[in-house]
N, C-alpha and C positions, 0 to 999 in steps of 0.2 A: 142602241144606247141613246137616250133621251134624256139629256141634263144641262140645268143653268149654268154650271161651276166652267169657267173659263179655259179653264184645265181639258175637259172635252174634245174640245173645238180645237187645239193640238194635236189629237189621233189621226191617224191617217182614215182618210171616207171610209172603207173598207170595216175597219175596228168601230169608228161611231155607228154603222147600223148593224150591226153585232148584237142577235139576242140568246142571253146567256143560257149556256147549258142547262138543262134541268135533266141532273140523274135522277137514279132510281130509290126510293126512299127506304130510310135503313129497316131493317128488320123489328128493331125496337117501337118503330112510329107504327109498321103494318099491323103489330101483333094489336096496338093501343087501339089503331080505326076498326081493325076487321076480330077482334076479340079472339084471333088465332095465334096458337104455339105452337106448330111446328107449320114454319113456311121456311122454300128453299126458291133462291132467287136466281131463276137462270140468267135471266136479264142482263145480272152483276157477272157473271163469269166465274163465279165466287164457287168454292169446293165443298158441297156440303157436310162432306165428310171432317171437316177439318183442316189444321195444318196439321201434315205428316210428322213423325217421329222425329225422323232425321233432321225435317226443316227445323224444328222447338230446339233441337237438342244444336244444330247452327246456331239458332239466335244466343240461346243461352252461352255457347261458348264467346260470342261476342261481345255481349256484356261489359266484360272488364274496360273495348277499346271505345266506348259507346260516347266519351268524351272528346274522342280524335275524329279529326275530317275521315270518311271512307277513301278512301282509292278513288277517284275519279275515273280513270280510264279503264277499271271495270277489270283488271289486268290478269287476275284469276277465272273469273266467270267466263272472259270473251277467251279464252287457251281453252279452256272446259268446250265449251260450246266449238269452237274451231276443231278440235279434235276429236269429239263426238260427231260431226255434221260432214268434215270432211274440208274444212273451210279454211282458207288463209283468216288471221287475227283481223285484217285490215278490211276485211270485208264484213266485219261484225260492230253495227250501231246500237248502244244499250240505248235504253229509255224507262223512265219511269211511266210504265205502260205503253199500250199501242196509241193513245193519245201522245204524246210526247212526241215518239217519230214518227206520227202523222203532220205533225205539222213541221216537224223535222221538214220532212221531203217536201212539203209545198213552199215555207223559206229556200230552200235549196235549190230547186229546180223553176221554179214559177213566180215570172212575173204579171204585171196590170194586164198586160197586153197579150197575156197569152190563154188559154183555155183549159177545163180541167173537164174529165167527163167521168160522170157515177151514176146511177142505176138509179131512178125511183124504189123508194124501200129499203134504200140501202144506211148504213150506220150516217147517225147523226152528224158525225164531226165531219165527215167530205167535205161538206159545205162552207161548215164553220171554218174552217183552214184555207177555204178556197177562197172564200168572203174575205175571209181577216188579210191576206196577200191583197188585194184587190183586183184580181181574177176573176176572169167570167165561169161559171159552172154551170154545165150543159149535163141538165139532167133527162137520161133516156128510160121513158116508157120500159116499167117493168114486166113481164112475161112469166104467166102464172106466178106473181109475188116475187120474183127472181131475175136475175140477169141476162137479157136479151142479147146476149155476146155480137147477134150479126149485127141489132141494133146499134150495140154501140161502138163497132167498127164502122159502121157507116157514120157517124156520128163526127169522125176523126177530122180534121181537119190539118191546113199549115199552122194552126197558131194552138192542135193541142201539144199541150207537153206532160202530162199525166192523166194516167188511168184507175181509178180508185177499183177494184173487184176485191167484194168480202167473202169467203167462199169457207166454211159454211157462210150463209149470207147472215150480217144481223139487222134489222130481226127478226126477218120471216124464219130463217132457218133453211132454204133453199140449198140445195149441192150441186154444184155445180164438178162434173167428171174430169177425169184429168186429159182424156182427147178432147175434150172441148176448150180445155183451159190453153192446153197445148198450142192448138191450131189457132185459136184466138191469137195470143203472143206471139207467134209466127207472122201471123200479119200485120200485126202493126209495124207502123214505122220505127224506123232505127231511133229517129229526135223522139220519140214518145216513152215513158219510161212507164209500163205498168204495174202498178202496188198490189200484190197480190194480202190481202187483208186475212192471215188463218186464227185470230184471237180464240175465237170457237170451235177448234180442230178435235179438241178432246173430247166434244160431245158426240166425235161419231164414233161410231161402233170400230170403224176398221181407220185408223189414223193413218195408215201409211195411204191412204187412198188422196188424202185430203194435206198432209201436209209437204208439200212441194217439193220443200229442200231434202224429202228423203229419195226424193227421185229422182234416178240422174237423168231421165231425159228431159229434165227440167235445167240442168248444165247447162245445156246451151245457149239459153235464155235469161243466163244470170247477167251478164253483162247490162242488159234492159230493163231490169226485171228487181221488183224491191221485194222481199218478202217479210212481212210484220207477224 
């Protein structure tokens, strides 16, 4: 962030050298530059199929309350999910995307003085959340486009306190297995809290391989352990 306006120069260091996100460009600009009609953006995460029946047929019943604040504590969604997943309510944080409680967890757990560690290759915002806290982030050498897990246990230090893993990785796309995930987590420190990152879980073929919380020998590493 580079600017004359007074205003600036109030942000904390961290946020003034903050350079801003650049997603991914809508489908409407792609079709305009590249003279293409049917493109599907995996990038965005985005369903190419559409929204579902049931989702349309939610929205439209909601409609009528579209003038009222929603629910804030999410009070319906987070019992749906706890009782699907197996989970106490209190263990479930919404967010307007896995943006949101990303930097949830870096406010939360991380300050100036402490360290963050994520994977060359890995999703853009690590950083930007690490940066914006004003956190040092120790990024470790990527391994065939992917997560070097011994790397970045070795990596660990006393002053980290979170572990960024995107698995599927984005954006390479990298899979990372759940004995590796497993044993990884196992080792680190108790003070260390590892963000297991599954935004892309749906692109693989067998989900239950990849999404964590359906496994329970993934229990016993909830305590440590964040899953987005």
């Amino acid at each position: 962030m580079n600017n004359t306006n007074p205003i600036y120069s109030l942000a904390v260091a961290g946020v003034q050298q903050l350079i801003p996100y650049k997603a991914g460009k809508p489908i409407e600009e792609l079709e305009r530059e590249l003279g293409l009609t049917q493109i599907i953006k995996l990038a965005s995460n985005e369903n190419p199929f559409g929204a579902g029946k049931k989702a349309l047929a939610a929205i439209e019943a909601a409609l009528p309350e579209l003038g009222l604040y929603p629910d804030g504590s999410g009070y319906h969604l987070k019992n749906a999910l706890a009782n699907k997943y197996g989970l106490d309510v209190e263990q479930i944080t919404l967010g307007n995307g896995s943006n949101e409680i990303l930097e949830l967890i870096a406010r939360a757990f991380v300050t100036p003085e402490l360290e963050v560690i994520f994977s060359q290759h890995a999703f853009a915002v690590y950083p930007i959340v690490t940066q914006a806290v004003g956190a040092t982030g120790v990024v470790v050498p990527a391994l065939n486009y992917g997560h070097d897990l011994n790397a970045m246990l070795n990596a660990v230090t006393v002053k980290t306190r979170v572990v960024f893993v995107a698995n599927p990785n984005n954006p390479t796309g990298t899979l990372l297995s759940q004995a590796s995930l497993e044993a990884f987590i196992g080792a680190l420190p108790d003070t260390v809290v590892c963000v297991l990152d599954e935004a892309y879980f749906e692109f693989v073929s067998q989900v239950e391989t990849v999404n964590s919380i359906l496994g329970s020998s993934f229990q016993y590493s909830l305590s440590t352990t964040t899953i987005v």
